[in-house]
Every structure is written in structure tokens, then in C-alpha cells.
N, C-alpha and C positions, 0 to 999 in steps of 0.2 A: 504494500500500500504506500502510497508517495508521501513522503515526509520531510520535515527539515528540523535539525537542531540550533537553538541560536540560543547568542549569552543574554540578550537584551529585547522585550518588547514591549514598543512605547506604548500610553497612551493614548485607548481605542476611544477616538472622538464621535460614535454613529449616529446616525447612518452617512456613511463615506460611499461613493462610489467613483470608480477609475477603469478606463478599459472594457467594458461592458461587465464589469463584477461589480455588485453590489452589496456591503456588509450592512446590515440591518440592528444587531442588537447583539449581545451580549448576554449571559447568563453562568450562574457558580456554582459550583457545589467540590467541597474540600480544595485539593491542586488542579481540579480542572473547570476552564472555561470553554464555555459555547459559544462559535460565535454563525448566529444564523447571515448564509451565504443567499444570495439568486446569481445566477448565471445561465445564459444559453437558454432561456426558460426554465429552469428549473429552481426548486428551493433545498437546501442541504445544511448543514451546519463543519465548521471544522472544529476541531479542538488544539486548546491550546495547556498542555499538560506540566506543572513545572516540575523539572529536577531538580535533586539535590546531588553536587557532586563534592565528594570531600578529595581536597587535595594535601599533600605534606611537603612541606617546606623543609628541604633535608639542607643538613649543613654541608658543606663541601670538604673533601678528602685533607684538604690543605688545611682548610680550619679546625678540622678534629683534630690535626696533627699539629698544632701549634697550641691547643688547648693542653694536650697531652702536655708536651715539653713546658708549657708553661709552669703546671702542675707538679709536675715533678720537680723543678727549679725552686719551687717555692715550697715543695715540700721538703729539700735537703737543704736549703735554707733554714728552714726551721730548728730541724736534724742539728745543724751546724753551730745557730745559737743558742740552742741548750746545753750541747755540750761543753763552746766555749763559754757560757754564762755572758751572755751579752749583755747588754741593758736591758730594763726593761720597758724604756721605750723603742729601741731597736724592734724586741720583741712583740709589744704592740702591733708595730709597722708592718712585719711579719705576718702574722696573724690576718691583719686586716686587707694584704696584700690575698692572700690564699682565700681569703671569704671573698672577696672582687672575682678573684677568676674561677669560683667556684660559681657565681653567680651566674657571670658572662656566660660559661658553659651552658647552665641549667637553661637561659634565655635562647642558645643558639640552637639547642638542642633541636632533634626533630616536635615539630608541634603540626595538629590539624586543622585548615582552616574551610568552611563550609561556604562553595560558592552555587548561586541557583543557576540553572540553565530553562531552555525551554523544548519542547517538543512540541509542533504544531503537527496535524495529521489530519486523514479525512475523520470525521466519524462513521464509522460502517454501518451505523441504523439507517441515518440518512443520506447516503453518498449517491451523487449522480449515475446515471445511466452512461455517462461518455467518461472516461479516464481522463481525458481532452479537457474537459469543465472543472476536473477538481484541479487539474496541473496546472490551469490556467488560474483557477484560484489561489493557491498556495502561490502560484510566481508575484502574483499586485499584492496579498496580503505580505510577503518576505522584501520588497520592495517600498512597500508603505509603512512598515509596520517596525520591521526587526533587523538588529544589527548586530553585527560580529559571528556571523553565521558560520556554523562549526563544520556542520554536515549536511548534505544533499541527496535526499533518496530518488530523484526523479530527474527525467530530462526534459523540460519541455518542445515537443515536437509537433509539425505540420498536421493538425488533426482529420481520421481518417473515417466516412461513413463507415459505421459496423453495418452491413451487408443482411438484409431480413429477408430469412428465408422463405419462400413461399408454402401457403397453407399453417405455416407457425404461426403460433400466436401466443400470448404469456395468460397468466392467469388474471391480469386485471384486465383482459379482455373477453374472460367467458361469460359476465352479464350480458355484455354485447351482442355476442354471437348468438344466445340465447333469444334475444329479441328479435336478431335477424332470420333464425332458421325459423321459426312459427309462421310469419308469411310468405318465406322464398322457399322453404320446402314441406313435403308431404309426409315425410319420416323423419328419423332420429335415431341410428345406429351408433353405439357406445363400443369401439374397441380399446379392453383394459394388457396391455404389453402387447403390441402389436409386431414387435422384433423387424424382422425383415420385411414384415406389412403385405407379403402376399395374399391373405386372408383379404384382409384390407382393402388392397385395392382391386380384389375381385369385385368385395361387396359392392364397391364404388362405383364400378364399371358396370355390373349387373341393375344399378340401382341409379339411375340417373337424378330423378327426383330425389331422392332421398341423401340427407347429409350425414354423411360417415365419421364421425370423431372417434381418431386414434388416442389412446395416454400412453406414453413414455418416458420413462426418467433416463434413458442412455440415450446421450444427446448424437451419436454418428448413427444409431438407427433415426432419429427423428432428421437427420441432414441427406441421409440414402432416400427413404420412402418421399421426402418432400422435391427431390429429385427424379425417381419413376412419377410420380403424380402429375409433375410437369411433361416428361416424357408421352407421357400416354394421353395425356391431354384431356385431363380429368380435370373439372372443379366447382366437385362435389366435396373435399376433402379438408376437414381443419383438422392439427396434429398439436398437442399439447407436454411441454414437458413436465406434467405437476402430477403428485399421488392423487390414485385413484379415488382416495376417500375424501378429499380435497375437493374433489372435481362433483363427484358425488353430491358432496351436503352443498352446492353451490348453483342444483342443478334443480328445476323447477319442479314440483309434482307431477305424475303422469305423464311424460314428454315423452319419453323414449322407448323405442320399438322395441329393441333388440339390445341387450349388452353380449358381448361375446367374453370370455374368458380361456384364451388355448394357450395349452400347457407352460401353466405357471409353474414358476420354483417350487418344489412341494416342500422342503425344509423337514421332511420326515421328522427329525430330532428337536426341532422347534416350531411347537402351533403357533405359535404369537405374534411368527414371523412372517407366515399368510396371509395372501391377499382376502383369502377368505375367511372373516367370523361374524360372527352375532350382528355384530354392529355393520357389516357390511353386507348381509343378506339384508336385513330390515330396509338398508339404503337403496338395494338394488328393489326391492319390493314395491318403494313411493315412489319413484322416478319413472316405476314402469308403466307404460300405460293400459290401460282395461287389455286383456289380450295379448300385452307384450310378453315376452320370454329374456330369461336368462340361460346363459348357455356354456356350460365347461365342458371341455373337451382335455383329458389328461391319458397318461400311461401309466401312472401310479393309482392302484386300486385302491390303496390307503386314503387318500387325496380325494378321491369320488364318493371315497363313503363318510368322507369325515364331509364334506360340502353337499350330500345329502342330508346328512343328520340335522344339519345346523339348516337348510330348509326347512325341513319338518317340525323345527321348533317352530315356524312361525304359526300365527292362529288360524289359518289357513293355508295350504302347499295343494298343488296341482304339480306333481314331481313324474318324470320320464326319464328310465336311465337304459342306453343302449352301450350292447360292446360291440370293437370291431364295424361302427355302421362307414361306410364310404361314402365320403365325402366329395363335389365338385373340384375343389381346392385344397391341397397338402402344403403343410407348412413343413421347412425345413426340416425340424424336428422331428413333426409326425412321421418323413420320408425317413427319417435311424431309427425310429423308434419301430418301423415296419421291416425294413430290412433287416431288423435284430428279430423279426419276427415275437414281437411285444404286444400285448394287447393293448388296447386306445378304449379309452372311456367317456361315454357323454351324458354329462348329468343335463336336463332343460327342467326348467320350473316355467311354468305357464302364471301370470296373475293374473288372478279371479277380481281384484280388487279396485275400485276407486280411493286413492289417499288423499288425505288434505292438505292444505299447501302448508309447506313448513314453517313458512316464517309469519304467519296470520299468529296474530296472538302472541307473538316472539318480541318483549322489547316495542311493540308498535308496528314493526315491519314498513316494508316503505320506504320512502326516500328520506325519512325524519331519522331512520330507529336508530342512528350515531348521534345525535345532537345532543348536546345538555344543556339545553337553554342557560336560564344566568341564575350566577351564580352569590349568594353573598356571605359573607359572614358572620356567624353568629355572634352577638354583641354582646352576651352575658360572657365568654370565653374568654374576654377581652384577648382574641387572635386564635390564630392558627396555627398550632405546633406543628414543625414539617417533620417532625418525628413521628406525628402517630399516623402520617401515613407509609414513612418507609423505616417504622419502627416494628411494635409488637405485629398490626394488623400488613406488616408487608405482605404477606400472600395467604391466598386462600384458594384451596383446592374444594370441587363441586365433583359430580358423578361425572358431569362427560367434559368440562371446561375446570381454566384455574385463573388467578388473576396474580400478577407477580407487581408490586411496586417495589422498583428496581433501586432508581433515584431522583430525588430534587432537586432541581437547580434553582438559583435566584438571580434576581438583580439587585437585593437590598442587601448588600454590603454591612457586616459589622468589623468595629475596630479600624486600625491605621492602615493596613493595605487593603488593596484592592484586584489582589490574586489569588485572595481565595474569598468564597463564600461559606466557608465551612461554621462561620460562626451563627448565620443566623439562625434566629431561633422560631422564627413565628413569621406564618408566612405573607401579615397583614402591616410587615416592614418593608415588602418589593410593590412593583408595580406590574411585576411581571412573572412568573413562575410556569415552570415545566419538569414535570413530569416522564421519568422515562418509565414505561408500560408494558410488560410483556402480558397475556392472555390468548382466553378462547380453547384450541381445541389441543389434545395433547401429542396429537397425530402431526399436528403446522399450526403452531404458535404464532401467535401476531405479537410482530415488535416495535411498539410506534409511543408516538411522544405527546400526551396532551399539554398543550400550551393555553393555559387562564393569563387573561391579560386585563389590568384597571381598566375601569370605564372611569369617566370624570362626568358625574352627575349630581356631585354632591351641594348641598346648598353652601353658596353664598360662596360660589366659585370654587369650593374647597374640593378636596376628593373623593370619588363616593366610594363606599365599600362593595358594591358590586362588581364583576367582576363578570367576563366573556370566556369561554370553555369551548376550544376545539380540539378534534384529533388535527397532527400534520399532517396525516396521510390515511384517508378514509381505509376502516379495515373492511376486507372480504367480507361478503354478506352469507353467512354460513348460522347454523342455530347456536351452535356454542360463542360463535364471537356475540350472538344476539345475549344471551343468556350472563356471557362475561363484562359486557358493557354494563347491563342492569344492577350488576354487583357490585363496576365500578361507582357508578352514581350512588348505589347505597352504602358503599365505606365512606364518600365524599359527603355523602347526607352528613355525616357525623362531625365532617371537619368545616362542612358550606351547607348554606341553604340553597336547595336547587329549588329555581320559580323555572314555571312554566312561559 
């Protein structure tokens, strides 16, 4: 990650802007500050980390050895007047000769002295999409900012489109897509590890109307098949590199035709580690639509009976299990797994069912259900301790979500510097505070930062104690992040009044 160390940084006067970077604000907590960036369109924060480097002032080869002779000189000095019974101011003189360079020594000696440095670097919560944007930041913040710079982890270079591959897409794009396939197509096919994607892009081709979505987590399968798809001149096809359970809770009630599942890892020695359990049949169940199927197709008998079983818990199953049936299309696999002369198993569950939509009743659901309207502070607390939220109540674990309060940052400053914010105590001394937030589901965590910011409403031009509450980066709309946000609001109930 690009960084730089420096011995000195001035004085962040904001909002600065130079070169098309923009620094906005500042915020603390212990040795590190935030400092929220825009760039190239985007928004991110860098940090600015201080060190402490203890360094030792040794004395020199020459000066120990002159301390030495000195010492000795004045020690057979000493030797010398006692024996000859010198005077005894002689002997004073002596004396106080040998306590001087006793001194001088003890003074030259090695001692340690503690100087700060700094580290500036991206933050990795919030770090840009281009490498380009943060290199570009760090070079005006190191120029405007900081001097006597130690070290250089980057080189700023001629920045170069990252190249988007066709039919890929991220996962802040599968709301989208979702709204798109409902009126441009007629079905909804779900392939979970589509590998080399032959299955795939049979469906696709056999299935013109219909929108095939692949999931993969090995990103040179998802750069192969988004290449035949183009070859073949298919485009019917979006490929995904996010967990399937992910993709799942994010996926509307009743949409989808078909999920396909061929031959998965089976993990014989580890259930846990299967795509298939409890929680992922129920998911493949609401997504399906009246009539749709689910479909595994494996060579491990173990694998077919254990993802039948866990069918059959549901409160209804409509379950068909064939061996050996042939199929239009052989997957790589399937083709060793026949040649070894192996039997092939296909479990299909048929849904009997209509489900209701997930997020009805979840948090509000909706384009609202992240927001926390405003926020104020309780006046009998006289404040806000930023302790009790990344104190005892820092995290709380629920059956399917958890919520983690990580850390606080401020802008209200205690004491004589102002490189650290570690001192304050209440959070009704800033004007500004953020939160960093991990939650939701324990399968893909959301890691995102709420920022409360003053509002100025208070009478008589003064400051009001309300206060404005966003995420910086809206999270996925899934039931556990539903579930984790509500929990947020109700720890914060304790430390703010949330109004409507």
C-alpha cells in the first residue's frame, strides 16, 4: 500500500484544495488522524499515524578513551598523595578533580532520546478504486503538508484505465441488475461455481430470453468464460465474483428459475465448509420462484445425501434424486469423473412455495432503511462518553448478524497538542465524530464508517446539540445488514436521541 514517512507535519489548515485533490476535514483518535480526501470523484480518507523512534547518542571511540586515561590519571594521582601525605588542600583539589570527570563521563555516556516521526498511508476501509487517486493524493498532501521526508513507498506514474471486463460486474451492482432483468428478461438462471462455464454458456445459448448469472470467487475463471461469452456472441450473461450466500440474501423473493449447483468441493472432513447448509437451502427456497428448481449434480454420494437431508428439513420439499442421468452438456469434471467410470448424482428440489419478500418489515426496507434521521443528545448526561460506545457495549453478537464498534474518532481536541485525540472524553466537545463500524452478516461483514456531524440550530446563534448521522458508504441491502443497523440505532439510542 503506498506510503511515506516524514519527520514533520505542518499544520492542517481545511479544507485546502490543490491539483484537483481536495482535503476536507480532519478527525482523532489516540496516534492516528483522519484526514477525509475527494479526488477523481471519489471520497476516501488517508491517515496520518505518529511514530515514536528512540534514538542513542553514543559517545565516540576517542572520547571513551580519553575519559578512560583521564581517570586513571587522577586516580594514581590520588594513589600518589596519600602516600606522599600531601596537603590537604592538594588533596581536596584531587578529589574534586576525579568527581568532575566522573561527572563529565556519566553526562557523555550513552543516553536515549525520543524523536516523533510520521506515517501517512491510505486507509484501507476507505481507499479508492484507482491506485492512481491515492498516489496522487499522498504526492499534494507530502508537498503541502510535510517535510524532511524519510521514506517513499510509491512512485507516482502516468495513470492507466483498469480495463472492465465484459459481463462482470461487482456487487454494488446487483441491485441494478436486478431491476434490469425483470423487464428485459423472461427468466432468471443462478449458476453457483460455474468453473470453466460450459454448463453456463450452454444455458445461455439455449436460453436467449433468459438471463444466466454465473458466481465465482477464482477470478481467471470469471476472465476465461467473460471471454467465450464474447466469442460466441452471447449477451445474455452477467458473471459475479462474490459468495454465493452474499449474492443470495441480496436477491429479490421469487425471481429465479433455476439455480444450478455442479460439482462442488464436497470437503468430506469439513461440513461447515459447504456451499450447502441450512441457511443456504432456506435461501435457495425464497428466491425460487412458484415452480422453480434447485439442482446438484455431484460424484460424491456422501454430498447428495447430506444436501438431500438438509432439503427435507425444510417445511415442505418436492425432492428428485437420479444416478448416472445424461446430460446435454458435461462439464470438465463430470468428463474424469466418467472416464474413472464414477457414479454422478443429481439431487432437484422442485418449490411448491410463494415466499415473502425479505426485506418488508426488515429495518423499514426501502430506500430509507440506512438512514438515522437526527440525532441529539441527551441533556441530563451532560455528554456523551465515547467510551460507552467502543467501551463495554463495543460489540454484540445476534443469531444471524453482529455489530462490532471498532473506533472513535474526533475533532474536539483535549490538552496542548493536537496529534492526538486520545484524550477526549465526551463526545458533545467535537463538532464532528466518526465512527468506525464493522456488522451484519458473519459470512461478509460490512466495514464502513458512520460520520455525525453538528448542525448549528441552536438559539441565539449559539450551537445546537443536534447532530446529522450518515453511513460513508451505503451498506448492501441484505437482512442481516437490515437487522445490524437497527441494533446500531438502538446502542446509539443510549448514547443520542434519534428523532424521526
Amino acid at each position: 500500500m503506498p506510503n511515506f514517512i516524514c519527520q514533520n507535519v505542518r499544520e492542517l489548515n481545511l479544507p485546502f484544495e490543490r491539483d484537483g485533490v481536495r482535503f476536507c476535514y480532519e478527525v482523532a483518535s489516540g496516534n492516528e488522524r483522519l484526514v477525509a480526501c475527494e479526488c477523481g470523484g471519489e471520497e476516501f480518507f488517508i491517515i496520518i499515524k505518529t511514530r515514536q523512534m528512540e534514538q542513542k547518542n553514543k559517545t565516540t571511540k576517542g572520547t571513551k578513551s580519553n575519559l578512560k586515561r583521564e581517570k586513571n590519571e587522577s586516580s594514581g594521582r590520588e594513589v600518589l598523595d596519600v602516600l606522599q601525605n600531601e596537603t590537604q588542600n592538594e588533596t581536596k583539589k584531587n578529589e574534586k578533580t576525579a568527581l568532575l570527570c566522573q561527572d563529565e563521563k556519566a553526562n557523555l555516556s550513552s543516553t536515549q532520546n525520543t524523536q516523533a516521526s510520521f506515517t501517512v498511508k491510505a486507509d484501507k476501509l476507505s481507499r479508492p478504486s484507482s491506485l492512481a487517486l491515492l498516489q496522487k493524493t499522498l504526492e499534494v498532501f507530502k508537498n503541502e503538508f510535510c517535510s524532511g521526508i524519510v521514506s517513499q513507498a510509491y512512485a507516482v506514474k502516468p495513470s492507466k484505465e483498469a480495463k472492465k471486463l465484459p459481463f462482470v460486474f461487482g456487487e454494488n451492482e446487483i441491485e441494478t441488475l436486478f431491476e434490469m432483468c425483470r423487464t428485459n428478461y423472461e427468466k432468471v438462471f443462478v449458476e453457483v461455481g460455474f468453473g470453466s462455464g460450459r454448463h453456463l454458456l450452454f444455458q445461455a445459448a439455449q436460453n436467449p430470453k433468459t438471463l444466466v448469472i454465473g458466481l465465482e470467487v477464482y477470478v481467471p475463471a470469471l476472465e476465461q468464460v467473460s471471454n467465450l461469452a464474447v466469442a460466441k456472441g452471447l449477451k445474455n450473461v452477467a458473471l459475479f465474483g462474490v459468495d454465493a450466500r452474499l449474492f443470495l440474501a441480496m436477491t429479490p423473493s421469487n425471481l429465479v428459475e433455476r439455480i444450478f449447483l455442479h460439482f462442488p468441493v464436497p470437503w468430506l472432513k469439513s461440513e461447515k465448509r459447504r456451499v450447502v447448509s441450512a441457511d443456504f437451502v432456506r435461501e435457495c427456497e425464497r428466491v425460487l420462484a412458484l415452480g422453480g428448481r434447485f439442482e446438484l449434480r455431484t460424484d460424491e454420494r456422501e454430498y447428495a445425501e447430506f444436501t438431500t437431508q438438509k432439503l427435507l428439513d425444510l417445511a415442505s420439499a418436492d425432492v428428485q434424486i437420479y444416478k448416472n442421468r445424461a446430460l446435454s452438456v458435461t462439464s470438465k469434471y463430470e468428463a474424469r469423473w466418467t472416464k474413472q467410470q464414477k457414479d454422478i448424482y443429481d439431487v432437484i428440489f422442485s418449490c411448491g412455495a410463494v415466499s415473502a419478500e425479505v426485506f418488508s418489515g426488515v429495518a423499514g426496507g426501502g430506500e430509507c432503511a440506512f438512514e438515522f434521521g437526527r440525532v441529539e443528545f441527551d441533556g441530563g448526561g451532560g455528554g456523551v462518553c465515547g467510551s460507552n460506545v467502543c467501551g463495554e457495549r463495543a460489540f454484540f453478537r445476534g443469531e444471524d448478524f453482529f455489530v462490532h464498534f471498532e473506533r472513535a474518532f474526533g475533532d474536539g481536541f483535549c490538552g496542548d497538542s493536537n496529534l492526538s485525540c486520545g484524550g477526549f472524553d465526551k463526545f458533545d466537545k467535537c463538532k464532528r465524530v466518526l465512527l468506525r463500524v464493522s456488522f451484519g452478516g458473519f459470512y461478509r461483514p460490512e466495514h464502513v464508517y458512520i460520520l455525525l456531524e453538528r448542525g448549528f440550530e441552536g438559539e441565539n446563534g449559539g450551537e445546537s446539540k443536534k447532530w446529522h448521522a450518515k453511513y460513508l458508504k451505503t451498506p448492501l441491502k441484505t437482512a442481516e445488514n437490515f437487522k445490524a443497523h437497527a441494533k446500531i440505532c438502538e446502542i446509539l439510542k443510549d448514547e443520542f436521541i434519534i428523532k424521526s
